[in-house]
Residue, then its C-alpha position, 0 to 999 in steps of 0.5 A: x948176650x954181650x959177645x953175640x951182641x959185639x959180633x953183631x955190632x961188628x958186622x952191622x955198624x951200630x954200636x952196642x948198648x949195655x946195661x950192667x947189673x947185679x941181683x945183689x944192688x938195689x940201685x940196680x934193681x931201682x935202675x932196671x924198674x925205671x930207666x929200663x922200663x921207661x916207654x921211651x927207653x923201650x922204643x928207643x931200644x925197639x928201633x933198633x938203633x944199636x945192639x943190646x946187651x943186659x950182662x948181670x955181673x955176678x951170673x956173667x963174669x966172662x962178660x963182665x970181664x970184658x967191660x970198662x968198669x965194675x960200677x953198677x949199675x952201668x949204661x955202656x956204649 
């Protein structure tokens, strides 16, 4: 989730990686089948390098809110 996922970066350092998405958008759902699931992408995430968060706009409108832009699908910093 995005506020534990800030919290951590806070504390650690790193920045924060976040993916923003809806059910609703297919570009998403095409974004989340290839770019998330991209063995490099997963590696990359699994060095731990930053903290990560996938807010899905429509479930999380709190975390939503807190994000630069409403544009989906989204990769943050």
């Amino acid at each position: 989730p995005l506020p534990e996922a800030l919290d951590a970066a806070r504390r650690s350092g790193k920045p924060v990686l976040v993916f923003a998405t809806a059910d609703r958008c297919g570009p998403c759902q095409q974004y989340k089948k290839d770019a998330l699931n991209d063995p490099r992408v997963v590696a990359w995430i699994g060095e731990g390098r930053a903290h990560v968060a996938h807010v899905e706009v429509d479930r999380q409108s709190n975390a939503a809110a807190l994000l630069p832009s409403a544009a989906i699908p989204m990769t943050y910093w």
